[in-house]
HTML snippet that shows the backbone in 3Dmol.js (N, CA, C, O; Angstrom):
<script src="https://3Dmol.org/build/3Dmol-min.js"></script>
<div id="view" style="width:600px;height:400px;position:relative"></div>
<script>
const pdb = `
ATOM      1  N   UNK A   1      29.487 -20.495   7.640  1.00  0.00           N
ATOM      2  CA  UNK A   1      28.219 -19.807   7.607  1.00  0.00           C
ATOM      3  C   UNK A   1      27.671 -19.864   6.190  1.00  0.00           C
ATOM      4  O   UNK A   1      28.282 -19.654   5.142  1.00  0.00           O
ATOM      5  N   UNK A   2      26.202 -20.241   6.397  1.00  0.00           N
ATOM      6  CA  UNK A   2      25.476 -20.558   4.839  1.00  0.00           C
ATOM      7  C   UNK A   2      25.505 -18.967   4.196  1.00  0.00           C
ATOM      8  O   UNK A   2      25.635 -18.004   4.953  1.00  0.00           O
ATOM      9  N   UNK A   3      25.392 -18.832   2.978  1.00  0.00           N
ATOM     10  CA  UNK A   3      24.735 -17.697   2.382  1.00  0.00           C
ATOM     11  C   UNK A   3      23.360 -17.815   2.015  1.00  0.00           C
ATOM     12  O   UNK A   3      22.826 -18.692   1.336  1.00  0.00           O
ATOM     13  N   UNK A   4      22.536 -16.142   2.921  1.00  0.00           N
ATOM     14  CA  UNK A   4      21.339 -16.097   3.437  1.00  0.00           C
ATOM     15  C   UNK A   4      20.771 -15.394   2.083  1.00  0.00           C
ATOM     16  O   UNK A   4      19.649 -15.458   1.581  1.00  0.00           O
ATOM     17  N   UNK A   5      21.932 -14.707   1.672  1.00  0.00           N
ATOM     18  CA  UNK A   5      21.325 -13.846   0.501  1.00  0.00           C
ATOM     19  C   UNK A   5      22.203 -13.310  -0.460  1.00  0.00           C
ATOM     20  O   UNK A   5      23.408 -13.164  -0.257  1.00  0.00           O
ATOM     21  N   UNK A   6      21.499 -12.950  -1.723  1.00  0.00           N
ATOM     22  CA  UNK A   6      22.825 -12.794  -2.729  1.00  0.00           C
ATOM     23  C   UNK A   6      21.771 -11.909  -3.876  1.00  0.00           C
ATOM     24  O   UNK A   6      20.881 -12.471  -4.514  1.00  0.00           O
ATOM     25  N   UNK A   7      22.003 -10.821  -3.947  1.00  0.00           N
ATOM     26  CA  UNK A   7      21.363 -10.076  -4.993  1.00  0.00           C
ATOM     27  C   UNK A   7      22.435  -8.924  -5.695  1.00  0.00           C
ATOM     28  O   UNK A   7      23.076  -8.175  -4.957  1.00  0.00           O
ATOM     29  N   UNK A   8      22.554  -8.863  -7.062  1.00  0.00           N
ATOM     30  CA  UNK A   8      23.489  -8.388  -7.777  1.00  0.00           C
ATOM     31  C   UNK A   8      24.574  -8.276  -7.806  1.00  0.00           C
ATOM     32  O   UNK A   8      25.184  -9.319  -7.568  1.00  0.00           O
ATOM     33  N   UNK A   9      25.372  -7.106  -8.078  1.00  0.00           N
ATOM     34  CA  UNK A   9      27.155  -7.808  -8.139  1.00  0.00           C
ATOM     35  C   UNK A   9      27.704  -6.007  -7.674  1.00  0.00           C
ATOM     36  O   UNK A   9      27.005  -4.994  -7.664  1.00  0.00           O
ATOM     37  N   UNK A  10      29.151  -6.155  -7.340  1.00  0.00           N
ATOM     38  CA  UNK A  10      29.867  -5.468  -7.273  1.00  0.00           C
ATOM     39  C   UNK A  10      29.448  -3.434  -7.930  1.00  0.00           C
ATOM     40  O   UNK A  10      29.889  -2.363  -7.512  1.00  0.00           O
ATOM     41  N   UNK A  11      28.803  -3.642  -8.656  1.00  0.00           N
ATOM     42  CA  UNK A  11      28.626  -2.445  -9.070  1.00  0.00           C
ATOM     43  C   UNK A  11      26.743  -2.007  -9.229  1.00  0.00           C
ATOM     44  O   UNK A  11      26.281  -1.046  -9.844  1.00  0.00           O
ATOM     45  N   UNK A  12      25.980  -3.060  -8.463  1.00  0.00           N
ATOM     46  CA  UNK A  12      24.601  -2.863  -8.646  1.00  0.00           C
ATOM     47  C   UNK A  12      24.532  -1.753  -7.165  1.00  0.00           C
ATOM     48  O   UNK A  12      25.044  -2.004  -6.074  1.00  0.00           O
ATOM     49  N   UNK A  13      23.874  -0.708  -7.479  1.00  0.00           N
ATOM     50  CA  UNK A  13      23.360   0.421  -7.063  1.00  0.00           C
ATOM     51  C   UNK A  13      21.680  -0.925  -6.283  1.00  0.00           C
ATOM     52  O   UNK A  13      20.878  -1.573  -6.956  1.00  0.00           O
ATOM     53  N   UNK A  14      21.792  -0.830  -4.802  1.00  0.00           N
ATOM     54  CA  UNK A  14      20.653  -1.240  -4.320  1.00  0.00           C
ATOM     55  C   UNK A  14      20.219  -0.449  -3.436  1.00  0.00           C
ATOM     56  O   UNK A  14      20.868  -0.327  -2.397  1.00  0.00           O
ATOM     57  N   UNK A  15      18.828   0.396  -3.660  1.00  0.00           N
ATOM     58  CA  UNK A  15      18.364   1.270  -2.589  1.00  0.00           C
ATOM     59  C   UNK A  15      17.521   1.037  -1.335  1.00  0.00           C
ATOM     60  O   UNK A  15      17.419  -0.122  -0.934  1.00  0.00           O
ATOM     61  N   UNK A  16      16.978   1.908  -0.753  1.00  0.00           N
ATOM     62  CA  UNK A  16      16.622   1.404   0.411  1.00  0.00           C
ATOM     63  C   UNK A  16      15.267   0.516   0.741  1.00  0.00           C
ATOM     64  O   UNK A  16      15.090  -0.354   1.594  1.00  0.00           O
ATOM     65  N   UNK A  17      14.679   0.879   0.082  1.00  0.00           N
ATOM     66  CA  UNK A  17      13.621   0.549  -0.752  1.00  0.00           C
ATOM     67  C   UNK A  17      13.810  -1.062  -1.093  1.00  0.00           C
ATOM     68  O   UNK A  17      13.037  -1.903  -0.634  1.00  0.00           O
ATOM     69  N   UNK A  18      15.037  -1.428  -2.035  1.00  0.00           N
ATOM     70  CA  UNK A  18      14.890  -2.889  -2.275  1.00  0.00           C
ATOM     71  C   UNK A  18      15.866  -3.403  -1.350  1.00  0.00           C
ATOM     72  O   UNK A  18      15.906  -4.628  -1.235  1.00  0.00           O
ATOM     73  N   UNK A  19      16.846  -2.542  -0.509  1.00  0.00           N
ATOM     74  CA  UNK A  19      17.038  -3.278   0.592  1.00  0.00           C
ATOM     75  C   UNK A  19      15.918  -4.201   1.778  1.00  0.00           C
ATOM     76  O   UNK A  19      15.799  -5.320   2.276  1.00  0.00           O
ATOM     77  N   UNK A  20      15.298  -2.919   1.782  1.00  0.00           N
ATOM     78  CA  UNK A  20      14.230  -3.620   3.326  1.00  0.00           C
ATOM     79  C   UNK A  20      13.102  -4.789   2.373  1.00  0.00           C
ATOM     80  O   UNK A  20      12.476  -5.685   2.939  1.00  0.00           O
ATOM     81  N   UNK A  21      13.046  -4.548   0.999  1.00  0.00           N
ATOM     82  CA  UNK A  21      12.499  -5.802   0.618  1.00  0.00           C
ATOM     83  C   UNK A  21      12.792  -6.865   0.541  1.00  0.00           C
ATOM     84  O   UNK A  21      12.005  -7.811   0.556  1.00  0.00           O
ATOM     85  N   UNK A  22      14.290  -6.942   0.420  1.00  0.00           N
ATOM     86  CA  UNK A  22      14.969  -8.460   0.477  1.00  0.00           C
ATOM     87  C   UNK A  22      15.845  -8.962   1.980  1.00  0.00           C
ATOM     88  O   UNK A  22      16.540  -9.924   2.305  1.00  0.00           O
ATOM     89  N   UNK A  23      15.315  -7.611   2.682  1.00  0.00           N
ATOM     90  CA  UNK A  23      15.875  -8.662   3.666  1.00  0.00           C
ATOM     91  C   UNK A  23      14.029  -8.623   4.910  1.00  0.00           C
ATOM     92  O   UNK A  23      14.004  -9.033   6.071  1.00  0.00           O
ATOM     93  N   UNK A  24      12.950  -8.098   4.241  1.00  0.00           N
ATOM     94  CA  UNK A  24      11.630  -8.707   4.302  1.00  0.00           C
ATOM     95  C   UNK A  24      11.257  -9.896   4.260  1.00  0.00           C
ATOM     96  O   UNK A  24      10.642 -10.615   5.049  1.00  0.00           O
ATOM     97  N   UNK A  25      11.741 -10.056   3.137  1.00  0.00           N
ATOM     98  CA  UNK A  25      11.635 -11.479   1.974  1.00  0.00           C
ATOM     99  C   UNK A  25      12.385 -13.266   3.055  1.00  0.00           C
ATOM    100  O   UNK A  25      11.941 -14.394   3.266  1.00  0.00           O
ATOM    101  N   UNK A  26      13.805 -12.419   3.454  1.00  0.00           N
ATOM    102  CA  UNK A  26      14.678 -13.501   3.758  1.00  0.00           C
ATOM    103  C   UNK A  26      14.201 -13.545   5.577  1.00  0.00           C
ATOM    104  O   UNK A  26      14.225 -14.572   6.256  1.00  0.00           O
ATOM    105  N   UNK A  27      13.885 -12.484   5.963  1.00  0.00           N
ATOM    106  CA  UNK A  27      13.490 -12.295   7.594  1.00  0.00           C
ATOM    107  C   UNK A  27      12.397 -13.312   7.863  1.00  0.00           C
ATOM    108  O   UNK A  27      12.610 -14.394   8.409  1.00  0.00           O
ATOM    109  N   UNK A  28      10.669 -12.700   7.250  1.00  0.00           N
ATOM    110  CA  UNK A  28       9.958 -13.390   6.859  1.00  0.00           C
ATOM    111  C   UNK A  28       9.958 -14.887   6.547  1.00  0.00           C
ATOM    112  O   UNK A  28       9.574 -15.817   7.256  1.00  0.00           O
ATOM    113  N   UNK A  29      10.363 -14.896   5.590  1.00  0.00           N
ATOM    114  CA  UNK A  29       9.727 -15.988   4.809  1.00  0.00           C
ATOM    115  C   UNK A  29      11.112 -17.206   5.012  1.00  0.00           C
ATOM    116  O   UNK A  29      10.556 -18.214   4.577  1.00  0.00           O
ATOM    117  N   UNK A  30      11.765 -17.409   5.196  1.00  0.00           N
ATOM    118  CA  UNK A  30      13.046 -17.961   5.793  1.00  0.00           C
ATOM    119  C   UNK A  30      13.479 -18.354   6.995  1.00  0.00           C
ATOM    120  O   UNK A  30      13.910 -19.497   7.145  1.00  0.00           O
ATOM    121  N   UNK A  31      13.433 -17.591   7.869  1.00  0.00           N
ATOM    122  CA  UNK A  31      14.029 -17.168   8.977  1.00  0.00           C
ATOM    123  C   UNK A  31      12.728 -17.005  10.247  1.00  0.00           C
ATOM    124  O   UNK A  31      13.062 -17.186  11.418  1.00  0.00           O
ATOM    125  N   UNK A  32      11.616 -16.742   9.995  1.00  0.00           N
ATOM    126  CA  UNK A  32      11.005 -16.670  10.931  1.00  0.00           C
ATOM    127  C   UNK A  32       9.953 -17.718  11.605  1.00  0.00           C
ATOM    128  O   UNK A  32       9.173 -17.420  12.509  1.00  0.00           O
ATOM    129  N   UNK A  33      10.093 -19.159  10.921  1.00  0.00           N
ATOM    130  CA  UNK A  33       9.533 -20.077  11.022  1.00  0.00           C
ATOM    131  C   UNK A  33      10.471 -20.663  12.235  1.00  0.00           C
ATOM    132  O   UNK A  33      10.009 -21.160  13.262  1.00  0.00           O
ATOM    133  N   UNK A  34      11.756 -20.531  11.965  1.00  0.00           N
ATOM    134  CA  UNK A  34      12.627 -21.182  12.689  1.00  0.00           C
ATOM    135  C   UNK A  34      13.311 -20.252  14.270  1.00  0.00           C
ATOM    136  O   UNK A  34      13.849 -20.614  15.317  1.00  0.00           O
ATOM    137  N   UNK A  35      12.971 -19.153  13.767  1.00  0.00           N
ATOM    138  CA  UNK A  35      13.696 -17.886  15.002  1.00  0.00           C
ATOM    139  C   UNK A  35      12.417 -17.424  15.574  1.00  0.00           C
ATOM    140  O   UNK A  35      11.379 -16.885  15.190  1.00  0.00           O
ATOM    141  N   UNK A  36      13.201 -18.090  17.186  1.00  0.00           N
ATOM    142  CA  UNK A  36      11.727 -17.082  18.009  1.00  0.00           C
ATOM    143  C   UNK A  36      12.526 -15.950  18.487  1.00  0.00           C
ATOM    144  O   UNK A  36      11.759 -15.023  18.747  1.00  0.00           O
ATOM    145  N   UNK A  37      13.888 -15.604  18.736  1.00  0.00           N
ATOM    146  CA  UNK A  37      14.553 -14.616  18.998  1.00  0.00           C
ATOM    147  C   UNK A  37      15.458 -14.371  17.905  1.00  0.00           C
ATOM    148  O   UNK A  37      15.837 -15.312  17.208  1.00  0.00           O
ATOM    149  N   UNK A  38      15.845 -13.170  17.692  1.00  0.00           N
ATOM    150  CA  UNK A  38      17.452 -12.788  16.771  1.00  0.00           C
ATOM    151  C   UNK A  38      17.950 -11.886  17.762  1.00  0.00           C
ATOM    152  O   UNK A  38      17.297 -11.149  18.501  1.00  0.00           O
ATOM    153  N   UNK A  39      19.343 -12.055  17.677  1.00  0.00           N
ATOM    154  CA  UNK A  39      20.694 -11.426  17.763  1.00  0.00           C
ATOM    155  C   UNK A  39      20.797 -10.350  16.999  1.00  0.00           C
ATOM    156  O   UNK A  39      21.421 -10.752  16.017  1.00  0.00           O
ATOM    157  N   UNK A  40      20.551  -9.164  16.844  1.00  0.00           N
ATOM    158  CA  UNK A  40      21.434  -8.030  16.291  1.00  0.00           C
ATOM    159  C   UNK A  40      22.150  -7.177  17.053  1.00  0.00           C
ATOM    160  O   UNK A  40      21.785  -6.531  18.035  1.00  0.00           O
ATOM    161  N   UNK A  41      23.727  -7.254  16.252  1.00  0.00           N
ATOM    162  CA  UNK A  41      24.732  -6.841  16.653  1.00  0.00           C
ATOM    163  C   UNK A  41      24.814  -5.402  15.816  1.00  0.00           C
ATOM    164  O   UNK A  41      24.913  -5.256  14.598  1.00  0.00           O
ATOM    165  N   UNK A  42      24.752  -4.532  16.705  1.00  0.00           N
ATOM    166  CA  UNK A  42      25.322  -2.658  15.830  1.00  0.00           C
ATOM    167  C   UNK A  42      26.894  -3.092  15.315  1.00  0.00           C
ATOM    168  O   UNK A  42      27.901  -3.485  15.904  1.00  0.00           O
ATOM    169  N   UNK A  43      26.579  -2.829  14.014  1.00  0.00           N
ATOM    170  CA  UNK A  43      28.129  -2.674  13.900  1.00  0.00           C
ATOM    171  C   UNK A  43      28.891  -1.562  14.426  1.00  0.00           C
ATOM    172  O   UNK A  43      28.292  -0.549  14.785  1.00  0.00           O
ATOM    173  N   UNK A  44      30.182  -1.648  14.511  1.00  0.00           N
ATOM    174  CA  UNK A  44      31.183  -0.666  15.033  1.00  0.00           C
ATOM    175  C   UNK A  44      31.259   0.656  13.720  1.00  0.00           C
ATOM    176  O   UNK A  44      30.495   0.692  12.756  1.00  0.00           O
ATOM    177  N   UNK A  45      32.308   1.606  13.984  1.00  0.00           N
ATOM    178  CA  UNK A  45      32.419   2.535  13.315  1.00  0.00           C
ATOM    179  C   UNK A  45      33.550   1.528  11.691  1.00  0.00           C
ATOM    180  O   UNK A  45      33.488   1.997  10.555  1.00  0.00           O
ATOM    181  N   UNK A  46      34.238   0.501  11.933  1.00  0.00           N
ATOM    182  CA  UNK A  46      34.828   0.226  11.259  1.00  0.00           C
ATOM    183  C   UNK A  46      34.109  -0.307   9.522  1.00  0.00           C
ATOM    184  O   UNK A  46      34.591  -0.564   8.419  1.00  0.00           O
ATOM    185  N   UNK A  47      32.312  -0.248  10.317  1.00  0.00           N
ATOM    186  CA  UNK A  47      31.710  -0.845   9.376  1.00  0.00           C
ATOM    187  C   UNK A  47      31.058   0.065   8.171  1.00  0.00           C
ATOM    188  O   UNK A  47      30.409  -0.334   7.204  1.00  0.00           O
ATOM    189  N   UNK A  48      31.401   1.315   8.497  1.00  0.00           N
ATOM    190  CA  UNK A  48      30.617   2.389   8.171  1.00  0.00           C
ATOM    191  C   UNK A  48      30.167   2.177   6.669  1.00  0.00           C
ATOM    192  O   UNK A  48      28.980   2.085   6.354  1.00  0.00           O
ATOM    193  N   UNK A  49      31.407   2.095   5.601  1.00  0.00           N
ATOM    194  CA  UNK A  49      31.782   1.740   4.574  1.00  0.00           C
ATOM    195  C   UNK A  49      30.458   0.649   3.752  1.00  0.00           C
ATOM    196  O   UNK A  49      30.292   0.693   2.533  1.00  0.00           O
ATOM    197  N   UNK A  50      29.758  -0.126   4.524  1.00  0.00           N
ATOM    198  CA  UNK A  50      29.210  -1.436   3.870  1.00  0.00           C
ATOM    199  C   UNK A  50      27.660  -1.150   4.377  1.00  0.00           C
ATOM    200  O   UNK A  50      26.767  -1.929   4.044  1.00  0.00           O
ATOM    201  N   UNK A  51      27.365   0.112   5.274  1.00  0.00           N
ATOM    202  CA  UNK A  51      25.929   0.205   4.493  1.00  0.00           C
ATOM    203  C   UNK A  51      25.860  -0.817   6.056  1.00  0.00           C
ATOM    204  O   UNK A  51      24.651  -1.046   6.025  1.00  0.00           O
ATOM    205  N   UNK A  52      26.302  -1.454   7.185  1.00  0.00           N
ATOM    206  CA  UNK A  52      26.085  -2.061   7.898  1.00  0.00           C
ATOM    207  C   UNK A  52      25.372  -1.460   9.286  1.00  0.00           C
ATOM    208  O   UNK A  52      25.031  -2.338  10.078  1.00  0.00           O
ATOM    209  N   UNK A  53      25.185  -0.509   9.563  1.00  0.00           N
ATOM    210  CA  UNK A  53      24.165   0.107  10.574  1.00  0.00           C
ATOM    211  C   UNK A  53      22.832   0.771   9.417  1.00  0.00           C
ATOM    212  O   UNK A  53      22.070   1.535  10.011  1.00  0.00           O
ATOM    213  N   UNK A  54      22.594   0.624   8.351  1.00  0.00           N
ATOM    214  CA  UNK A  54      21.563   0.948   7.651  1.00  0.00           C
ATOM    215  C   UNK A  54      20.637  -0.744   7.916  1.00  0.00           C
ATOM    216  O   UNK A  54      19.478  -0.705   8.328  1.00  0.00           O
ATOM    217  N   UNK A  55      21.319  -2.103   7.622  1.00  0.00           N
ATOM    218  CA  UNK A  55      20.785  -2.772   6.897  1.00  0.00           C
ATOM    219  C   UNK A  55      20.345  -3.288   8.507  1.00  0.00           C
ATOM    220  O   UNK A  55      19.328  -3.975   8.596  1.00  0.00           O
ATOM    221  N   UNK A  56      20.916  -3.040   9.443  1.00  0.00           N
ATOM    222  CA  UNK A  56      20.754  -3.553  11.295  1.00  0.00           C
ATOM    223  C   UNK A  56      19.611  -2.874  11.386  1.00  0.00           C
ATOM    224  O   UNK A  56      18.620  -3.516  11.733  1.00  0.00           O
ATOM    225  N   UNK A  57      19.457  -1.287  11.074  1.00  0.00           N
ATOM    226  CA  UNK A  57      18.303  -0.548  11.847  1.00  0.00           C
ATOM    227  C   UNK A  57      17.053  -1.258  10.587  1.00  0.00           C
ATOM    228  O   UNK A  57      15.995  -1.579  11.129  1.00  0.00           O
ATOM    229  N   UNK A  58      17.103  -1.485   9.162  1.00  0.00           N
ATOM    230  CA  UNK A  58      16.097  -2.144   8.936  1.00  0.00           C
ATOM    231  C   UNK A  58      15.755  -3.749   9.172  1.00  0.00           C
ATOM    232  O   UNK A  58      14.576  -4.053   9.349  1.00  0.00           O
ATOM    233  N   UNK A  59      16.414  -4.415   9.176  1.00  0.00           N
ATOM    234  CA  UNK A  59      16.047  -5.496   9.836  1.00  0.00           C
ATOM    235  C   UNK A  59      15.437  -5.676  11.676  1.00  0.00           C
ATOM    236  O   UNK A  59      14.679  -6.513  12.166  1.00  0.00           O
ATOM    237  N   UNK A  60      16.186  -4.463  12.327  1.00  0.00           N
ATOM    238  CA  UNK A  60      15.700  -4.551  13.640  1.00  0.00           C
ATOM    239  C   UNK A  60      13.726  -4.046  13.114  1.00  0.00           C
ATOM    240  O   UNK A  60      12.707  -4.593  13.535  1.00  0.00           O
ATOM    241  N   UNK A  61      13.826  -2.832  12.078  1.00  0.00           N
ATOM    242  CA  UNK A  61      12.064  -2.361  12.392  1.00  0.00           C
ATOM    243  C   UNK A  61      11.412  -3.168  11.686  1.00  0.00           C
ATOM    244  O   UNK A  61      10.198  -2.979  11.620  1.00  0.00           O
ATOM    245  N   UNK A  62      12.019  -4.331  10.931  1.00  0.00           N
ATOM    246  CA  UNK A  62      11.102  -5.281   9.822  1.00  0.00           C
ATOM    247  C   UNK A  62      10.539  -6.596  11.192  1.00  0.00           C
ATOM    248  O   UNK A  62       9.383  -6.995  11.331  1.00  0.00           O
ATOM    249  N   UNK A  63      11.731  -7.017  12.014  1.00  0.00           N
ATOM    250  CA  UNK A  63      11.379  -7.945  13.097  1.00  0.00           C
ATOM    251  C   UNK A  63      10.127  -7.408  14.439  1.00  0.00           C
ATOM    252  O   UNK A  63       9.131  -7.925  14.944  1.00  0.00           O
ATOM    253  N   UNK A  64      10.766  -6.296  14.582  1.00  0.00           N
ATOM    254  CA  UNK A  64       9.250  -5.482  15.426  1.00  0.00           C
ATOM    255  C   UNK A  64       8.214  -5.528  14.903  1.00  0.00           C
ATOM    256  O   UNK A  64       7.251  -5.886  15.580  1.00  0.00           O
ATOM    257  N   UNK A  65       8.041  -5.192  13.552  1.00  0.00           N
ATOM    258  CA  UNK A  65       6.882  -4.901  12.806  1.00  0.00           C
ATOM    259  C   UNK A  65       5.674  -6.190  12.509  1.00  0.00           C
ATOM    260  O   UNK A  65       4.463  -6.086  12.317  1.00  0.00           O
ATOM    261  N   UNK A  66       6.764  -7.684  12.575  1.00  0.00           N
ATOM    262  CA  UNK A  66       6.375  -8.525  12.555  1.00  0.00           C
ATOM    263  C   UNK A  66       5.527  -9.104  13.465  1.00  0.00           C
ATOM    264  O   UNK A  66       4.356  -9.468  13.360  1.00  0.00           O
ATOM    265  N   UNK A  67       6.393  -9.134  14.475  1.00  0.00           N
ATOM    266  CA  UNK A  67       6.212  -9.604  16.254  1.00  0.00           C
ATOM    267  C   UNK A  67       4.770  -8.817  16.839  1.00  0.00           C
ATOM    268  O   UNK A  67       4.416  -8.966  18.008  1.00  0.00           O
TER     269      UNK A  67
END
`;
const viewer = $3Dmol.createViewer("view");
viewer.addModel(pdb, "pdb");
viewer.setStyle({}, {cartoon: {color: "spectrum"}});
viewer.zoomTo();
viewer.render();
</script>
């Protein structure tokens, strides 16, 4: 699997704010030329830790918003 995205390191503080902008940025402008459907998968409870049902529910309202 390619890497879609890569912004700061191990100890960069990224809020929600420049979350839904960069994955705006990569949804948009990347990804939506080529996707007439996406796949989002809820992560499980195991994911809790990584911020992974935050970054699902904004990418699911950035793809609605689009459509």
């Amino acid at each position: 699997m390619a890497m879609c995205l890569a912004y700061g390191n191990q100890n960069t503080v990224i809020t929600t704010e420049k979350k839904r902008e960069l994955l705006h940025d990569l949804l948009l402008d990347q990804l939506s030329e080529t996707a007439g459907k996406i796949l989002v998968v809820p992560p499980d409870i195991t994911r809790l830790p990584s911020n992974a049902g935050e970054l699902t529910k904004i990418l699911y309202q950035i793809w609605l918003e689009a459509k």
